[in-house]
NUVO-841639 format. One line per 8 residues: number of its first residue (from 1); for each residue x, y, z of N, C-alpha, C. Coordinates in steps of 0.02 Angstrom, whole numbers, plus 50000, padded with zeros to 5 digits. Atoms other than C-alpha are relative to their C-alpha. Layout:
% NUVO-841639
NUM	X/Y/Z/X/Y/Z/X/Y/Z  ...
END
This chain:
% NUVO-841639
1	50017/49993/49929/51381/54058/49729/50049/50046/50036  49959/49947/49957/51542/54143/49789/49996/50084/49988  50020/49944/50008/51485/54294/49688/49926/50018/50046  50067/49997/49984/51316/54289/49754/49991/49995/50087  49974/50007/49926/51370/54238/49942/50038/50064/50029  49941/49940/49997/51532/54308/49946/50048/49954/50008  49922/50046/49998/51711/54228/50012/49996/49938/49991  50007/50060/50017/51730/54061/49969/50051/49964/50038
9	49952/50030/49934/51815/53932/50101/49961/49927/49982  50016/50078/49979/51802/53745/50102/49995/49966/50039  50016/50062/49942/51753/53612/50228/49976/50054/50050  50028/49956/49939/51677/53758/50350/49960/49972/50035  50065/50015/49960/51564/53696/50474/49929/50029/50007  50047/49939/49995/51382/53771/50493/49963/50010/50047  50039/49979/49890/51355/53754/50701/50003/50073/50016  50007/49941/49980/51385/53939/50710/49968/50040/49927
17	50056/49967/50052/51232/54028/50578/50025/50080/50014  50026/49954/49957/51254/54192/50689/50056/50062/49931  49958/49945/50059/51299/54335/50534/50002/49977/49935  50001/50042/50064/51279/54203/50396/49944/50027/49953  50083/49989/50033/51154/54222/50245/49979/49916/49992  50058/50053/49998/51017/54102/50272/49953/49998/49942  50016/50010/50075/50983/54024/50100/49943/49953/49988  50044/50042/49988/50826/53952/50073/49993/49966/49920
25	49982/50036/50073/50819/53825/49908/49926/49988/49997  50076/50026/50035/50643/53826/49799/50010/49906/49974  49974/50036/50060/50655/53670/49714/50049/49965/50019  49959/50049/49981/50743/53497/49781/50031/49923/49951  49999/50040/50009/50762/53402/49644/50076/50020/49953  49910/50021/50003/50948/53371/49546/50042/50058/50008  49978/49930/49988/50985/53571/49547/49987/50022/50058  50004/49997/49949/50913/53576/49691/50053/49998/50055
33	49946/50036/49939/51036/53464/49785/50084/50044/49967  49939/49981/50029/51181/53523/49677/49996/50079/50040  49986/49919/49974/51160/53727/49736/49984/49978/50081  49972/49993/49927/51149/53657/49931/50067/49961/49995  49937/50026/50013/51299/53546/49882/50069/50060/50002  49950/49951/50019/51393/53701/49848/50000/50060/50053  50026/49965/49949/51311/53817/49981/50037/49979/50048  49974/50019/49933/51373/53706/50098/50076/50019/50009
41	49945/49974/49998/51544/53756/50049/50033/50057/50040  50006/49936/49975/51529/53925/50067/50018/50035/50092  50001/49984/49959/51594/54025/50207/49949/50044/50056  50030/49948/49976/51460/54147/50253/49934/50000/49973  50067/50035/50019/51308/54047/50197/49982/49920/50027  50039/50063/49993/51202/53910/50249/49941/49995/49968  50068/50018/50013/51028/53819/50196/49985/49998/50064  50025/49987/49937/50930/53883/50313/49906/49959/49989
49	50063/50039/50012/50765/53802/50220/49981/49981/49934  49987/50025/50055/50712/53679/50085/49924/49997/49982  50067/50004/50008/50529/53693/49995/49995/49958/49963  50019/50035/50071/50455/53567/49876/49951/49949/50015  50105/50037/49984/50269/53483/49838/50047/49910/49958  49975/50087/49985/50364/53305/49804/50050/49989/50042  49991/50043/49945/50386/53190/49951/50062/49999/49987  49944/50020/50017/50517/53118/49883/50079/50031/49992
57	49931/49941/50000/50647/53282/49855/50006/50022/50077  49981/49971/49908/50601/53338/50040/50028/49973/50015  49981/50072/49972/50649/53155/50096/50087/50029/49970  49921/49962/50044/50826/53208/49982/50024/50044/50040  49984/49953/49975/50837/53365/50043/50019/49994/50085  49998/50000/49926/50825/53332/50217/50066/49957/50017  49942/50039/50004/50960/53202/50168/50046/50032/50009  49970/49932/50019/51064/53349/50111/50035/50045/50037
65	49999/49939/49941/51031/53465/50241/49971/49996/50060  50028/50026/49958/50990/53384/50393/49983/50060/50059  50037/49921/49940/50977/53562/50501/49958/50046/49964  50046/49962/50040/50885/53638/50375/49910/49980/50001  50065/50020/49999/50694/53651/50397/49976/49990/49921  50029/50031/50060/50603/53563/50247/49945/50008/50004  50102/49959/49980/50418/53620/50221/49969/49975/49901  50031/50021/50064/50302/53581/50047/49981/50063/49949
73	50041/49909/50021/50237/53782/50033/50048/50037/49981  49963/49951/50023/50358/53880/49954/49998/50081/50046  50016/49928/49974/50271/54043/50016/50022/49990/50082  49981/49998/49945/50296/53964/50187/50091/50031/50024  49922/49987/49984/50491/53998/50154/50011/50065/50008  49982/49937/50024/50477/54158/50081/49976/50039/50057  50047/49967/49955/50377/54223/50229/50056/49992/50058  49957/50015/49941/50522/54142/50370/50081/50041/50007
81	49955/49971/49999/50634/54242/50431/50088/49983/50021  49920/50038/49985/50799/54136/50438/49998/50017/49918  49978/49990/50083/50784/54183/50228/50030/50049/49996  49978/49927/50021/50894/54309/50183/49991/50010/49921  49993/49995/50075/50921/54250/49999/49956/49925/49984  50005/50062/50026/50838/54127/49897/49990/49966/49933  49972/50018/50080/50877/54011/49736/49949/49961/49993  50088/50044/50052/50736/53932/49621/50024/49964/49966
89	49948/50077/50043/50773/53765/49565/49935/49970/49976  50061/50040/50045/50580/53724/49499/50001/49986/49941  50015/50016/50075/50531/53662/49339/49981/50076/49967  50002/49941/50035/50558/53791/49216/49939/50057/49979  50100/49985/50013/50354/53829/49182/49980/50032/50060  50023/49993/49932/50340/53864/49369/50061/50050/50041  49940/49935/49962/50495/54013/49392/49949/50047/50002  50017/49952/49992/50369/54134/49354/49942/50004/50042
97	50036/50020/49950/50250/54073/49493/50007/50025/50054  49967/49997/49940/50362/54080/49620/50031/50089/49997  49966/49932/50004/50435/54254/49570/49945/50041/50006  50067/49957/49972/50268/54345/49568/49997/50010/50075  49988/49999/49920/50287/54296/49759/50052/50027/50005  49947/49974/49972/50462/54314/49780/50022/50078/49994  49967/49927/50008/50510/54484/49697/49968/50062/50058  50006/49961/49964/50415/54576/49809/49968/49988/50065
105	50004/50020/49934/50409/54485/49970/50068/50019/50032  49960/49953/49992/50536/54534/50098/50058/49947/50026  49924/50037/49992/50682/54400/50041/50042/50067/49974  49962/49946/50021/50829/54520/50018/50035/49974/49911  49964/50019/50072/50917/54419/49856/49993/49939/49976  50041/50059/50031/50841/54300/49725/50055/49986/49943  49943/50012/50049/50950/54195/49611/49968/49914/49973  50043/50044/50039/50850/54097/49486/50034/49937/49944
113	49967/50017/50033/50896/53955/49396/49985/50004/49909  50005/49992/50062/50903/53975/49202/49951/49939/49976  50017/49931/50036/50800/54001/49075/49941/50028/50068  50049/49966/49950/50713/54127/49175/49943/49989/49999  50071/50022/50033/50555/54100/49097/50016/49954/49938  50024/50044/50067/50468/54005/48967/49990/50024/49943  50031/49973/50055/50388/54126/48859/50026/50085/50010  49972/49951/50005/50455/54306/48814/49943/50047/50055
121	50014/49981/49969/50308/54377/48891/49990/49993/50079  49994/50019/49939/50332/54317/49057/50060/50028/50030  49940/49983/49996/50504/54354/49052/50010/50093/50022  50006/49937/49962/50444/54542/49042/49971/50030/50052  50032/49988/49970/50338/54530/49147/50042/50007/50093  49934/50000/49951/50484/54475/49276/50052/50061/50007  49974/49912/49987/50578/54655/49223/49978/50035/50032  50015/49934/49954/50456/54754/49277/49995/50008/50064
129	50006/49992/49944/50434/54678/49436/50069/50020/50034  49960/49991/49953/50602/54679/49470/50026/50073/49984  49985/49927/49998/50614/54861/49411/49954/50028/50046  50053/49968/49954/50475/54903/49531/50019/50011/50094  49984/50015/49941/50534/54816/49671/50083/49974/50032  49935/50015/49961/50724/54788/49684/50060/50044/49953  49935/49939/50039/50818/54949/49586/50054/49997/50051  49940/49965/49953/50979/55003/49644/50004/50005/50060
137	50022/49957/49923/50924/55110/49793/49996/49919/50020  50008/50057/49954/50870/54932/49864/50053/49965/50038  49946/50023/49989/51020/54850/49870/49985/49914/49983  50019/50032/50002/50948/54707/49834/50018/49941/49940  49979/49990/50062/51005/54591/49685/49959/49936/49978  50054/50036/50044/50910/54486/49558/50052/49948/49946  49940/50025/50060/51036/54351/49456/49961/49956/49990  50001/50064/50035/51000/54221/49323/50043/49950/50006
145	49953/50040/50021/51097/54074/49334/50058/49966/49951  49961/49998/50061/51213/54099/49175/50067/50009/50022  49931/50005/49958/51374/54034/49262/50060/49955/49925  49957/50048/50048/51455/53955/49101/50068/50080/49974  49939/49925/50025/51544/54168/49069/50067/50000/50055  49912/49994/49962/51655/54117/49233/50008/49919/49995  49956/50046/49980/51715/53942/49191/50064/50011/50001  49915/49980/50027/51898/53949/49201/50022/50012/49927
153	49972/49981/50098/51924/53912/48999/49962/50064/49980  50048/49940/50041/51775/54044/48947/50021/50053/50033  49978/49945/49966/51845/54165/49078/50048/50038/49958  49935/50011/50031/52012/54151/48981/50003/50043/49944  50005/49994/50071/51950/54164/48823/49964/50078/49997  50009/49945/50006/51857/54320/48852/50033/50045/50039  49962/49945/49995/51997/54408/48929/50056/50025/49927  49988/49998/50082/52069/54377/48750/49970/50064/49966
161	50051/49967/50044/51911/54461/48685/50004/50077/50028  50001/49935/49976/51891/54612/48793/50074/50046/49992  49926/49943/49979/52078/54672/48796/50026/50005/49909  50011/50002/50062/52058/54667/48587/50061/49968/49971  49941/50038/50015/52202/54549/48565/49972/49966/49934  50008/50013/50050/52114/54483/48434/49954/50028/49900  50016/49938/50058/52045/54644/48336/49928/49996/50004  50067/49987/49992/51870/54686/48301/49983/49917/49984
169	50012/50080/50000/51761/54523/48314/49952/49991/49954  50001/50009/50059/51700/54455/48175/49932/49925/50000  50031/50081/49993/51627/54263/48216/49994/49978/50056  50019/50020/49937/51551/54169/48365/49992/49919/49971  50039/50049/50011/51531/53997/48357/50009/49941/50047  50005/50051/49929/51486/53861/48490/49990/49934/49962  49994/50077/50048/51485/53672/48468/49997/49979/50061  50007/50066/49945/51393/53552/48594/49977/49945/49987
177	50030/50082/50036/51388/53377/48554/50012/49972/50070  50001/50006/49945/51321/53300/48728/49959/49913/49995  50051/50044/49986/51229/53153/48797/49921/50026/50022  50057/49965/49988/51044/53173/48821/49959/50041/50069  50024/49971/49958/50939/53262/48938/50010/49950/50058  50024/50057/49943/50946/53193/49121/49912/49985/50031  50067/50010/49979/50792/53133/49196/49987/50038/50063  50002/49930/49958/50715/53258/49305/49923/49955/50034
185	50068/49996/49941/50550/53241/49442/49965/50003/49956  50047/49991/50031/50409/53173/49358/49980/50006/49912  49971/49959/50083/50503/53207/49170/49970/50047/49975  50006/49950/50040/50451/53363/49154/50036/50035/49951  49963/49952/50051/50585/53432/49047/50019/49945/49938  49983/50029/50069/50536/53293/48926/49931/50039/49928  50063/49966/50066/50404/53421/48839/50009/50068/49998  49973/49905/50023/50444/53604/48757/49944/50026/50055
193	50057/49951/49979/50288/53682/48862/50002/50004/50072  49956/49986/49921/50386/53652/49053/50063/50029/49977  49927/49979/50003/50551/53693/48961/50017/50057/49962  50005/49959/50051/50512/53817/48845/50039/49981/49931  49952/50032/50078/50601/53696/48692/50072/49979/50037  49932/50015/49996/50779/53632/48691/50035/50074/49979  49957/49930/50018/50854/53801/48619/49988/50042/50045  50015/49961/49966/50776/53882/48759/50040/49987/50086
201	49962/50029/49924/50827/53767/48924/50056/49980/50008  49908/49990/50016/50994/53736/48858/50029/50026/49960  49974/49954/50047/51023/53844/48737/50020/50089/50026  49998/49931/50000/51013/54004/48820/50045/50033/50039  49925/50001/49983/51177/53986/48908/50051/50019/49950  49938/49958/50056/51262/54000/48728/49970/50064/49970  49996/49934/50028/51161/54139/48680/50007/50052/50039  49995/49947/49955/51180/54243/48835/50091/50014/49986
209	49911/50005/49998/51387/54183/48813/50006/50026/49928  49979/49953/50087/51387/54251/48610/49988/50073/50013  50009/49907/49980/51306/54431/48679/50051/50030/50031  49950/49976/49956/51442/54435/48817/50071/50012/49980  49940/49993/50040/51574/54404/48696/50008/50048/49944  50008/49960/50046/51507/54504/48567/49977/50072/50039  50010/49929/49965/51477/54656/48711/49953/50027/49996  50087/49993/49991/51300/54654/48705/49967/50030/49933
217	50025/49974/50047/51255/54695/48531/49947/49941/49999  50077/50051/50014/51068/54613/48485/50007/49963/49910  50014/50052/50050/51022/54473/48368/49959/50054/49960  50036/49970/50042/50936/54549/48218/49969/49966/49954  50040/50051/50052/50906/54397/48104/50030/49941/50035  49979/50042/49952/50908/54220/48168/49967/49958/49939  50010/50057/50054/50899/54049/48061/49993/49942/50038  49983/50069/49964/50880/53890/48146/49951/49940/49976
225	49985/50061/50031/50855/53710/48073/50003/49948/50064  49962/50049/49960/50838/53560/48199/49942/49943/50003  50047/50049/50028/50746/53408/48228/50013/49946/50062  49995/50042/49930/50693/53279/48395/50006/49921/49933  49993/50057/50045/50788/53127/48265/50017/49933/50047  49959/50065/49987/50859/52995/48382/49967/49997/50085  50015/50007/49939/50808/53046/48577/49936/49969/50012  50047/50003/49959/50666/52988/48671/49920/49973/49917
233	50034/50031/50036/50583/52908/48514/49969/49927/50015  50008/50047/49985/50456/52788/48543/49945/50012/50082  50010/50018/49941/50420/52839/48714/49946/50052/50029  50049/49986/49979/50267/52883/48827/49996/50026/50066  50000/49971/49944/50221/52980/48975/49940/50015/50029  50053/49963/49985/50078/52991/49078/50005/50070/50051  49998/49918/49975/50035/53172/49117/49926/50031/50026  50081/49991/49971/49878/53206/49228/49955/49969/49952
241	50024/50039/50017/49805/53051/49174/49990/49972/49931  50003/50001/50095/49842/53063/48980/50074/49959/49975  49928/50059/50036/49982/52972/48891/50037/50063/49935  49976/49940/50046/50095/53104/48793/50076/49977/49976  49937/50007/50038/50248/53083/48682/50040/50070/50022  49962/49953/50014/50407/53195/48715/49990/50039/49935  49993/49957/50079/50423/53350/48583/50068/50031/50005  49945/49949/50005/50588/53433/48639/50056/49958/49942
249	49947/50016/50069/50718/53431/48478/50066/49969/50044  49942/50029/49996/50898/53330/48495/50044/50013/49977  49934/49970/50021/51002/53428/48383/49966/50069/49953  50017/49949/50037/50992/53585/48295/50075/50027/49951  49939/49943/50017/51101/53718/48199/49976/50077/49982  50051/49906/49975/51064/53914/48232/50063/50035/49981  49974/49961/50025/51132/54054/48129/49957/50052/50020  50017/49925/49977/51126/54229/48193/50024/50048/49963
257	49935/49949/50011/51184/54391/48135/49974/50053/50042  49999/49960/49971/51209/54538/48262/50002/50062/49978  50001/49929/50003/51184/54734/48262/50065/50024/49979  49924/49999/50003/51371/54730/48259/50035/49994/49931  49958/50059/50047/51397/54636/48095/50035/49940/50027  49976/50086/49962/51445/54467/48198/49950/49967/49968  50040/50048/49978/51398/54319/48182/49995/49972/50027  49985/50048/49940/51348/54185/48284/49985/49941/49974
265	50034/50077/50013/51323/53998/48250/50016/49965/50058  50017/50036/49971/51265/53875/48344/50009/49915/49977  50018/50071/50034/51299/53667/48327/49988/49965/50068  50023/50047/49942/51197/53556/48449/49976/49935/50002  50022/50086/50003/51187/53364/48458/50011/49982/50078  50034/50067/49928/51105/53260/48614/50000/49951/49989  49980/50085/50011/51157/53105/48545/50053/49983/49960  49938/49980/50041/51315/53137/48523/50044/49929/50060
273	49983/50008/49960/51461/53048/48628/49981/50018/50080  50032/49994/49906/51422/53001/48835/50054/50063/50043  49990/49965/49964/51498/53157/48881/49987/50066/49978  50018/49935/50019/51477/53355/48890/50052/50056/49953  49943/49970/50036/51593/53435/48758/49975/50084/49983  50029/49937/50029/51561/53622/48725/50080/50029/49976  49924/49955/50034/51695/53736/48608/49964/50041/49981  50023/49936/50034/51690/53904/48583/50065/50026/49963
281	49938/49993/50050/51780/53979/48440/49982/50091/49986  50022/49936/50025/51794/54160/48411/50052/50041/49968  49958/49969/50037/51871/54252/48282/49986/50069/49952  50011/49929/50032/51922/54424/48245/50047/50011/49946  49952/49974/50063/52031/54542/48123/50050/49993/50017  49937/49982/49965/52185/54518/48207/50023/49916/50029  49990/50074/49962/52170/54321/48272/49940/49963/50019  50047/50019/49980/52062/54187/48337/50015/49956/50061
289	49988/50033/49925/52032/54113/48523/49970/49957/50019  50055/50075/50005/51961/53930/48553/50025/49991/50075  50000/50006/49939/51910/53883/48721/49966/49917/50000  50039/50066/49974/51839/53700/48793/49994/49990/50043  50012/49978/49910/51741/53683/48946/49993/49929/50010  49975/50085/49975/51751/53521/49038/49961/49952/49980  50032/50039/50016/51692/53364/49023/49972/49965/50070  50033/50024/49941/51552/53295/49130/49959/49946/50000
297	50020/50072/50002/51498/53112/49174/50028/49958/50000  49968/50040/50015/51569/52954/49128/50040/50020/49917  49980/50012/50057/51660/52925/48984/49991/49936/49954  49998/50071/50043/51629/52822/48838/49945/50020/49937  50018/49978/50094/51512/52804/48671/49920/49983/50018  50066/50016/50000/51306/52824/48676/49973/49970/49955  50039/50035/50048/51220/52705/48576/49937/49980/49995  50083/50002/49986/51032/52680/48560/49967/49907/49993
305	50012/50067/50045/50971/52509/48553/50046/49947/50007  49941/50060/49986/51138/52409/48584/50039/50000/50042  49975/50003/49944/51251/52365/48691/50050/50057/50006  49949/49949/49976/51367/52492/48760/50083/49994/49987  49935/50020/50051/51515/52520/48661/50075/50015/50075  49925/50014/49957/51706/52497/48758/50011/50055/50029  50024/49932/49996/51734/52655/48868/50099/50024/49972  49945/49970/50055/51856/52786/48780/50063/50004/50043
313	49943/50007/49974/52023/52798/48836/50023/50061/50023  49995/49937/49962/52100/52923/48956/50021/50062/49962  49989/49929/50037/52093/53097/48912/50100/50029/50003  49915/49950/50003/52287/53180/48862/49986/50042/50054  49980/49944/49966/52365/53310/48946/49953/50071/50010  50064/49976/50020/52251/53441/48977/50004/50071/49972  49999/49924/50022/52230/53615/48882/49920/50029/49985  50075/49960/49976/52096/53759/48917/49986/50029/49953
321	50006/49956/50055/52117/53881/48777/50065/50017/49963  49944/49975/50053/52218/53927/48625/49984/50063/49976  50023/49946/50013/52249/54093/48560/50034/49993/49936  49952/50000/50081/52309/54097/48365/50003/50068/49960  49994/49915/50037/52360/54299/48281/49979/49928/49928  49984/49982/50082/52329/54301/48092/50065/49981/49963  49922/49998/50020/52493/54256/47997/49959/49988/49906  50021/49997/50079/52432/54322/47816/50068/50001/49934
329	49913/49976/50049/52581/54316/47681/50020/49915/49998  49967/50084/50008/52687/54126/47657/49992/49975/50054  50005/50055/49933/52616/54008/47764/50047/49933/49993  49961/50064/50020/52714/53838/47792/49968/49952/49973  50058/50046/50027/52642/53676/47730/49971/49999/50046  50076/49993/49952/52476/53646/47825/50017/49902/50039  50000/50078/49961/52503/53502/47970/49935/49970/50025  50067/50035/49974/52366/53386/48021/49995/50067/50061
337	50019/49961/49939/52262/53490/48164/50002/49945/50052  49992/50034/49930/52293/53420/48334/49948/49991/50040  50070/50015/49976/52157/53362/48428/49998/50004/50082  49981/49987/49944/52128/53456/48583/49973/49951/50077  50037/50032/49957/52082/53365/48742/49933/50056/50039  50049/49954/49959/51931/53441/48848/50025/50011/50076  49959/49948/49913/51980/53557/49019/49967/49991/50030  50022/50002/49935/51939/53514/49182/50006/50050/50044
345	49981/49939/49949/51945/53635/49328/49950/49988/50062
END
């Protein structure tokens, strides 16, 4: 948001709008509230208006953003001129809905939440508009929500990468062992065909973060292995009057290799420990640089079926990233590996 806003200031008040960008939010339900949560921060932004076709998120929203007009019509937002910019927080199936409208209506800057789309062709279909209607000359700017390249640790770690401290790069590999999906409006993002799959609605954060590290070279062969074994088994959903079983997968493992000669791997478990662990490990000719991005939720142990195991004990001291050179020639004896804690920020 402070990229996308601009200066960033805390506790600001928002009785004086007069020069502000007036941010209007698609989409009120947990991303919803979270990007006016953060808006509100902001020095030189407000929610100026909140859209969404359930009762129940307006009712939220209005919670939220009590000067902010709340309306059901989307198009009604995009059409009001207190919008300067506005962020899409719908169900993933329904970005490219709203963008058909938005890209070339006359909001000045759209900032979508990830995956952009569902299906590849939709996705291009979203290029061209926004090559049609918001080039350069415009001034105008078009962002995905792929905010995991500035956490503090991943920031870190790819100043490592870019300044070649660790030689040409060689290996990518991510590791998220999480708790499961949260429950979303209606559970739509308990079926691949609103989310476009699990590798797609949370996955495409680590593959946008392996390109960025690897400097944009393209996937060329891709392997992946995974399987819906432990989540949401069992369970039922009615969906415009039908009764439907979840399909999105719970863990995978995804091998890439890049244009570059890289590789990339992927390890993903949703029924892993009750918190969000992600590590990135990357290693070149010269060294390798491990990063860990925070941990989010409670703490403690997910179990399916039984009672809820004791919660884990406070996290150590805290460390963001390690950087390790090469040391080829007489190594010392080999000490247990240390077990890093996960970084907050």
């Amino acid at each position: 948001h402070e990229q996308f806003f601009g200066p960033f200031r805390c506790n600001t008040t928002m009785a004086d709008i007069k020069g502000r960008v007036g941010v209007g939010i698609i989409g009120s339900g947990v991303m919803g509230l979270e990007h006016m949560q953060n808006i509100k921060l902001l020095e030189n932004a407000y929610v100026a208006m909140v859209a969404d076709t359930d009762h129940k998120s307006r009712e939220r929203a209005a919670q939220e953003c009590p000067d902010a007009r709340v309306v059901e019509d989307y198009e009604v937002l995009l059409a009001d001129e207190a919008v300067d910019a506005i962020v899409i927080c719908t169900p993933n199936c329904h970005h490219i809905h709203v963008l058909r409208k938005a890209i070339p209506s006359r909001v000045r800057h759209i900032l979508v939440e990830k995956p952009l789309c569902t299906t590849v062709e939709h996705c291009q279909e979203v290029a061209e508009l926004v090559a049609e209607n918001m080039g350069p000359e415009t001034g105008r700017i078009f962002w995905v929500g792929m905010e995991y390249r500035y956490m503090p640790p991943i920031a870190r770690l790819l100043e490592h990468v870019d300044n070649g401290e660790i030689g040409k790069l060689h290996m990518v590999h991510i590791r998220e062992h999480r708790f499961p999906f949260l429950l979303k409006v209606g559970n739509w993002n308990r079926f691949s065909e609103n989310t476009g799959g699990t590798l797609v609605e949370k996955c495409c954060h680590f593959w946008d973060l392996m390109r960025r590290i690897l400097q944009g070279a393209k996937a060329v062969r891709v392997y992946a292995t995974g399987g819906m074994d432990v989540n949401h088994i069992g369970e039922t959903y009615e969906v415009d009057g039908v009764k439907k079983r979840p399909d999105i997968i719970d863990n995978a493992f995804v091998s890439i290799d890049f244009d570059n000669g890289a590789r990339g791997c992927l390890d993903l478990c949703m029924f892993a420990e009750d918190r969000q662990h992600e590590e990135v490990h990357v290693v070149g000719s010269k060294g390798k640089v491990h990063a860990e991005a925070p941990a989010c939720g409670e703490e403690g142990i997910t179990r399916r079926d039984v009672a809820r195991a004791p919660p884990l004990p406070p996290l150590p001291p805290l460390r963001c990233h390690t950087l390790t050179p090469h040391q080829f020639g007489t190594l010392p004896p080999r000490q247990p590996s240390p077990i890093y804690p996960l970084c907050q920020w």
